[in-house]
VEXKOLFI-240166 format. One line per 5 residues: number of its first residue (from 1); for each residue x, y, z of C-alpha. Coordinates in pm, whole numbers, plus 50000, padded with zeros to 5 digits. Layout:
BEGIN
NUM	X:Y:Z; ...
***
This chain:
BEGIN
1	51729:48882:48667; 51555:49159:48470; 51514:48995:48150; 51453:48634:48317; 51121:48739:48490
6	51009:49026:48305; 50672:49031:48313; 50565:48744:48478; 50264:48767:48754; 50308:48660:49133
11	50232:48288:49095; 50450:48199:48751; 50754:48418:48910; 50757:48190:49206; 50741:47840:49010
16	51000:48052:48784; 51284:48052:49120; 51102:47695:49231; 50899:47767:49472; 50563:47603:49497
21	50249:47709:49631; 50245:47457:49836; 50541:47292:50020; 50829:47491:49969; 51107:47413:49806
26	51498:47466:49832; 51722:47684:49601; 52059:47736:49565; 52271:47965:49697; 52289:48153:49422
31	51952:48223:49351; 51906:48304:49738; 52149:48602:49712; 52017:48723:49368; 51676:48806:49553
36	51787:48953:49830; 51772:49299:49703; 51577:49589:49766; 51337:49504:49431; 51321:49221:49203
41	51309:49480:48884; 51251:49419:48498; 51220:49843:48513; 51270:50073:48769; 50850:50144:48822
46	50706:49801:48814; 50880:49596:49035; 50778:49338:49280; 50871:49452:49645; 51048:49185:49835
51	50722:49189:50081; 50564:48956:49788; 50816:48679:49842; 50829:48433:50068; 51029:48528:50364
56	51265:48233:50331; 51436:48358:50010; 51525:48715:50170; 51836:48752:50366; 51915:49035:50550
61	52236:49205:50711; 52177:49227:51113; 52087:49589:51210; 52413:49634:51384; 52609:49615:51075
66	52345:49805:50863; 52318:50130:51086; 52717:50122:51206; 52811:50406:51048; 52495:50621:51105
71	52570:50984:51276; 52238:51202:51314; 51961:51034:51447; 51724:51233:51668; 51549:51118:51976
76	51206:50935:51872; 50905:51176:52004; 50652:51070:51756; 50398:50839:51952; 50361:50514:51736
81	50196:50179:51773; 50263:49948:51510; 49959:49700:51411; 49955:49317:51253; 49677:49274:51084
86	49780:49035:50825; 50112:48791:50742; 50357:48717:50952; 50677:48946:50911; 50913:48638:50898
91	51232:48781:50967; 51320:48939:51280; 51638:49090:51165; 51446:49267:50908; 51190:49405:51188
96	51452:49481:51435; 51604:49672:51116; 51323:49875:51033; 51228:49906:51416; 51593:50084:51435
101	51501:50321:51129; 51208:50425:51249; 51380:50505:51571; 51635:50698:51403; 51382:50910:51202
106	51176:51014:51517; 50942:50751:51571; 50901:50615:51909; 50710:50252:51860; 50530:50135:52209
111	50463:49767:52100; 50794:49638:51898; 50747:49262:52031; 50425:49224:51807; 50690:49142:51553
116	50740:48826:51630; 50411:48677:51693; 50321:48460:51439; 49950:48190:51465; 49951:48002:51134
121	50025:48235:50838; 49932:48524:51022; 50080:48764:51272; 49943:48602:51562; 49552:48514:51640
126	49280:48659:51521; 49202:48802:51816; 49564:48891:51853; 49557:49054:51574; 49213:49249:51642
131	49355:49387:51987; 49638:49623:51821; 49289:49822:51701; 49018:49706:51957; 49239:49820:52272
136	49257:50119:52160; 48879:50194:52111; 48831:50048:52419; 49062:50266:52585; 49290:49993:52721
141	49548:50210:52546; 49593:50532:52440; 49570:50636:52056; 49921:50665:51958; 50016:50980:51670
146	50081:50698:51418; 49957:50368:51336; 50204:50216:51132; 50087:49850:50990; 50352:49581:50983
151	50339:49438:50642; 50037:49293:50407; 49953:48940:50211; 49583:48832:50386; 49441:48819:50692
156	49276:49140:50752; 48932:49073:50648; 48934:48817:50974; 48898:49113:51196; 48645:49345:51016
161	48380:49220:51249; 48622:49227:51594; 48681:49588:51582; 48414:49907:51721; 48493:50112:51410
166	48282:50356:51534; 48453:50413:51842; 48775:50379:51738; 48736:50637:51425; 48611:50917:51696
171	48918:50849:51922; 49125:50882:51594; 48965:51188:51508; 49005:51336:51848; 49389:51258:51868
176	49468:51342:51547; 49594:50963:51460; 49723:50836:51094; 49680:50464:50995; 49900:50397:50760
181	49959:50089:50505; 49861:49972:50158; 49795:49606:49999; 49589:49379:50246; 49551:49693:50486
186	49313:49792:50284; 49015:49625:50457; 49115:49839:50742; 49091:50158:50598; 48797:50059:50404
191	48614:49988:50726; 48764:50291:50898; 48637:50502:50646; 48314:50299:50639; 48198:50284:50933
196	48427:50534:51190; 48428:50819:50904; 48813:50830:50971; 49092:50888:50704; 49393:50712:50687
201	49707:50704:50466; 49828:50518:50173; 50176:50441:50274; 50465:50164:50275; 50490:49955:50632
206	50767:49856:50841; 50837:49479:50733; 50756:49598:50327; 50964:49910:50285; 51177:49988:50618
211	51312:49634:50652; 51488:49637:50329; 51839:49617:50334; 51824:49955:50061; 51515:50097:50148
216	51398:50335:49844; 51457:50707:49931; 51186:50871:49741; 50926:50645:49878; 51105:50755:50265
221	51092:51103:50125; 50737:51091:49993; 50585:50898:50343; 50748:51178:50554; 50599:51450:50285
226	50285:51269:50330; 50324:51261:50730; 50368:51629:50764; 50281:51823:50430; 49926:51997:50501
231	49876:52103:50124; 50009:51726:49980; 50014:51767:49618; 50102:51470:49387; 50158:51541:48961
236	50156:51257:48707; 50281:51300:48382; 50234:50925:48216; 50041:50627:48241; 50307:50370:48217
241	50279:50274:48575; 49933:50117:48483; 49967:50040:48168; 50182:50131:47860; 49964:50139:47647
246	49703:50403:47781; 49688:50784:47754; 49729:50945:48125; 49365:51047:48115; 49107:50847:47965
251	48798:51092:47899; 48456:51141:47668; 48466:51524:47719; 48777:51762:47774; 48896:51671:48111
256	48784:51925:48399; 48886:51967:48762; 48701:51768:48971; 48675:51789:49383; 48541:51502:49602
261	48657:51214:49839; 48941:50977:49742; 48905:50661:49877; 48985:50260:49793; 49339:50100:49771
266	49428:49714:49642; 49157:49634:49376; 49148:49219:49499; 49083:49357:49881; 48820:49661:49780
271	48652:49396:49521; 48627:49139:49807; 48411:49427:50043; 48206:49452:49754; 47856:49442:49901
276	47966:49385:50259; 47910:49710:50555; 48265:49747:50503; 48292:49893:50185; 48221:50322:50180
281	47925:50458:50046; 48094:50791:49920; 47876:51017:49678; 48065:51231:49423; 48379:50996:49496
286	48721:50949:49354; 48769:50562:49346; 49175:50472:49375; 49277:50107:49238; 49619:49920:49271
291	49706:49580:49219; 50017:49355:49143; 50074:48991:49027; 49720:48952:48869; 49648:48877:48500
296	49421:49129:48290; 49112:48853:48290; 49196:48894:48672; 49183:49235:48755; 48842:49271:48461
301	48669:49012:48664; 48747:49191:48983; 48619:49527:48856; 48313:49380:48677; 48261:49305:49037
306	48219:49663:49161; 48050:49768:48837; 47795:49473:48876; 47786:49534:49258; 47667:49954:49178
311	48026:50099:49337; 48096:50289:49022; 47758:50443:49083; 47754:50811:49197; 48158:50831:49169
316	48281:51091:48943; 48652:50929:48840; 48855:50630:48859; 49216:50657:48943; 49461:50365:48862
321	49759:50334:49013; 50039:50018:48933; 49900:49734:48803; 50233:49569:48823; 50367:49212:48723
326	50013:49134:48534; 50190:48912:48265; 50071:48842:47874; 49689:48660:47802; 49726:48286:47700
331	49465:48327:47466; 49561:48666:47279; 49871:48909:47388; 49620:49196:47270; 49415:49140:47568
336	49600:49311:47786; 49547:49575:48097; 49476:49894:47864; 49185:49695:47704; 49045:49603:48018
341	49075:49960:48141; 48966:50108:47832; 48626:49816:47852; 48554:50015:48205; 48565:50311:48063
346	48269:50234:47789; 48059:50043:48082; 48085:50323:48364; 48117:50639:48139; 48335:50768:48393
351	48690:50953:48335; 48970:50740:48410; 49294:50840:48530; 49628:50641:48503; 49963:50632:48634
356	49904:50764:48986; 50268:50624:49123; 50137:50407:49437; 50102:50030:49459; 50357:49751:49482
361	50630:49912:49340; 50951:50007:49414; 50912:50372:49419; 50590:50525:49564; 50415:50867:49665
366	50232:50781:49974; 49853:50985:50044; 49566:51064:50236; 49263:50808:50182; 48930:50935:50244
371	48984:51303:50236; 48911:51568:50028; 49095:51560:49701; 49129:51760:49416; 49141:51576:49082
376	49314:51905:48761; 49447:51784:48422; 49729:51983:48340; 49861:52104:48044; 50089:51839:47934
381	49827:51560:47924; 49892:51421:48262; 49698:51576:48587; 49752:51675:48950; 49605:51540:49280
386	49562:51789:49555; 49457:51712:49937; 49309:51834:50201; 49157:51817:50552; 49389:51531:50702
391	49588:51504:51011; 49992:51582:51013; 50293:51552:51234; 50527:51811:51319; 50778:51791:50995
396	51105:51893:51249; 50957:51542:51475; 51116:51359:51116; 51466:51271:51086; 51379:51164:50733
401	51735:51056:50627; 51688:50796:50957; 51441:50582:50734; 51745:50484:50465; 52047:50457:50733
406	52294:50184:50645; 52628:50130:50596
***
């Protein structure tokens, strides 16, 4: 499997196993089994999660079998919602999995049964959808300690306009509430941040991460770090998880510290606000930017959008995280994600810092969004990101180990 689809982006890996973008089509047996692990890998960093593929190819183990021979769950305190905002999960075995993880680590989910509604491609309505947030600035329900989102793929944007972000950022503030997601999410913390001043928290979901039959134990690790660390500190030492073939800091003077706001997520989402009342105005910023399954013309396009569009403006750095499964340029294999990054840096100016080990990969460091970060180069040619000013939970309310259970 590694050496078959090494390198190839979202939509050539699919027509690679048969699989249309249309209709969809049947494969063997075989093939069925081979994806249904925890990554489809050509290297341990820039994998394809299984939440990129189709939910017909992935198979799962019922959740009886899976956590049989766990021994030391705790009893769930921490108040959780889950919210939908975007595909369909597809499997319930894999939900009613990662519903029994979360259990096991502490987590007591109110609203399982949102799971299984499904409207179209999406996880139910849009209005559906909208309520998991709404009802709570309303008041119809109470804001829970976490907001955990179900899974990504599209959808989110529907809602932008359904929600009081206003209202619903000040009863997050009040409670002390996380969102937490990546990928599509990120037109809801992009509006959060926007226009209810609220953080939020780069993180994996249930369907994406605690659904998998091996869920990746330094990514469980790093979420409840992220959950409950006050002073969250993240090092990177190289820049292969954006591209091989860039230095870790990308600079026109010798790199300094730098304090300010982190904000972003998924490059296609945060290029899609571009010019909407969705999008932050942050001054002095830190801009963060993931993607997976697009080619380098792809992801250029997408940033000359935010260059053209004046987001760059007023920001003082550019992190990169995994730009995985971005494939080789038709035209000329040169052209490839380091030129495009290297490009941005001429037209903005701005430092540019690789390798930050978030996006759709296999293993990843989850963080605060819109918070106060601290941006140091270290001595060894990589750098450190420091935050601060975001809410926790209680680290003994984790039963960390409960995230991984199986048999």
């Amino acid at each position: 499997m590694s050496k078959i689809f090494s390198g190839l982006n979202r939509r050539q890996f699919l027509r690679q196993v048969g699989i249309g973008t249309g209709a969809g089509l049947l494969v063997t047996q075989s093939i069925t089994q081979a994806l249904a692990t925890s990554t489809i890998e050509h290297d341990n960093s820039t994998s394809l999660t299984k939440d990129d593929l189709p939910s017909t190819l992935i198979q799962q183990s019922p959740s009886s079998q899976i956590l049989q021979a766990q021994t030391s769950c705790i009893t769930p305190s921490i108040e959780t919602r889950l919210f939908a905002s975007s595909n369909v999960g597809g499997s319930n075995e894999r939900n009613q999995l990662a519903l029994d993880r979360l259990a096991c680590a502490g987590f007591k989910v109110d609203n399982p049964t949102i799971t299984t509604r499904q409207y179209l491609r999406f996880a139910g309505t849009d209005s559906q959808r909208a309520s998991d947030l709404q009802n709570i600035a309303t008041g119809a329900i109470a804001a829970p300690k976490l907001l955990l989102g179900v899974r990504g793929g599209y959808g989110a944007m529907r809602l932008l306009p359904m929600i009081d972000w206003s209202t619903l950022g000040r009863i997050m503030k009040e409670r002390g509430t996380i969102l937490a997601g990546f990928s599509d999410v990120t037109a809801i913390q992009c509006a959060l941040l926007a226009k209810g001043g609220m953080s939020s928290l780069a993180a994996p979901m249930l369907y994406s991460e605690f659904g998998k039959i091996k869920p990746d134990q330094v990514t469980c690790q790093q979420f409840a770090e992220a959950l409950s660390n006050l002073d969250l500190t993240i090092t990177i030492r190289d820049a292969s998880l954006t591209s091989p073939n860039l230095p870790s800091i990308l600079s026109n003077n010798e790199p300094k510290t730098l304090t300010g706001t982190i904000w972003g997520g998924n490059l296609s989402v945060v290029s899609a606000l571009a010019g909407s009342e969705y999008l932050p105005r942050i001054t002095d910023g830190i801009v963060f930017l993931e993607d997976v399954g697009e080619q380098a013309y792809r992801i250029e396009r997408m940033l000359y959008d935010l260059y053209l569009a004046g987001v760059f403006k007023g920001q003082q750095a550019i992190v990169f995280g995994a730009l995985s499964s971005t494939g080789e340029d038709s035209y000329d294999k040169r052209y490839d994600v380091a030129t495009v990054i290297r490009q941005l840096h001429e037209l903005t100016g701005l430092p540019i810092y690789s390798g930050m080990s978030f996006g759709h990969i296999g293993k990843k460091h989850s963080f605060p969004l819109g918070v106060t970060c601290q941006l140091s180069p270290n001595t060894i040619g990589g750098y450190q990101l420091a935050f601060s000013d975001y809410p926790t939970i209680k680290p003994d309310a984790i039963y960390v180990e409960g995230l991984w259970q199986s048999n």
